[in-house]
C-alpha positions as CSV (number, residue, x, y, z in Angstrom):
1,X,18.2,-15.7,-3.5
2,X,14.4,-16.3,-3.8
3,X,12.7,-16.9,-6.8
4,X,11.0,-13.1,-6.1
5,X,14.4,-11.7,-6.4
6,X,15.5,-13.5,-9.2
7,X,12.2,-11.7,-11.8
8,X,11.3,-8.9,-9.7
9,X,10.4,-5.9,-11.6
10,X,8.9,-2.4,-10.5
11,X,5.3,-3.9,-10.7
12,X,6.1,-6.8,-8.0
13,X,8.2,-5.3,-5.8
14,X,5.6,-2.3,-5.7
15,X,2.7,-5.3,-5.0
16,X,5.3,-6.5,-2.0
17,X,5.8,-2.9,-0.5
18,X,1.8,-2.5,-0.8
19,X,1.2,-5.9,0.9
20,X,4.3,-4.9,3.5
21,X,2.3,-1.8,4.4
22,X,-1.2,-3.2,4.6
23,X,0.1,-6.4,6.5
24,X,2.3,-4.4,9.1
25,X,0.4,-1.4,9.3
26,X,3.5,0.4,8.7
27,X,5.1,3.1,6.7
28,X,6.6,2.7,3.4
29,X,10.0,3.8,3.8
30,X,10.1,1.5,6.8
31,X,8.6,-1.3,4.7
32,X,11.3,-0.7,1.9
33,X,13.8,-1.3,4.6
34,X,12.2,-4.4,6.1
35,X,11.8,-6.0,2.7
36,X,15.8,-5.1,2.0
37,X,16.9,-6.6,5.7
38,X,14.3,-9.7,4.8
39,X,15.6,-10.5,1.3
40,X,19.6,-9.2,2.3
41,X,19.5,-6.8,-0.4
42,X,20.9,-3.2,-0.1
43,X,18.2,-0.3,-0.5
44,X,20.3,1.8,-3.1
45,X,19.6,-1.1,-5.2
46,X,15.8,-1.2,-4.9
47,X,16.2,2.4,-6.6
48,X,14.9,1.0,-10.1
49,X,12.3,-0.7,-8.1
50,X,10.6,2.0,-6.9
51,X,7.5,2.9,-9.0
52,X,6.3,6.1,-9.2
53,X,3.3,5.3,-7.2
54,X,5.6,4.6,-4.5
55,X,7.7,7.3,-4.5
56,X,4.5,9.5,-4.5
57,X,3.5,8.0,-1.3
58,X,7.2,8.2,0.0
59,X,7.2,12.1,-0.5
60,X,3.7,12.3,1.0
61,X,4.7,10.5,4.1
62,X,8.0,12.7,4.4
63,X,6.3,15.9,3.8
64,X,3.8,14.5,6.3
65,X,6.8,14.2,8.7
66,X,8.4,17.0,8.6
């Protein structure tokens, strides 16, 4: 377990997905999942993690989508 898992809180895991995103050019869903599979965490327990912010950005993208 790393020392960001140990204190992370809404406002640095939201910092991580931002920097996943910007770094990787990707989308957040898929940068949600590639911090989960980098960190071996399960993504139902990111839940409380997810700032609104985030999930704003996460609807936009899926309404995007679809």
């Amino acid at each position: 377990m790393t020392i960001e898992q140990e204190f992370l809180t809404k406002s640095k895991f939201t910092k991580l997905v931002e920097k996943t995103v910007t770094d990787f050019k990707i989308p957040y869903m898929d940068a949600i999942l590639y911090l989960c599979e980098k960190n071996d965490l399960e993504p139902e327990d990111m839940k409380k993690f997810v700032s609104p912010i985030i999930k704003d950005k996460l609807e936009a993208e899926a309404m995007q989508l679809n």
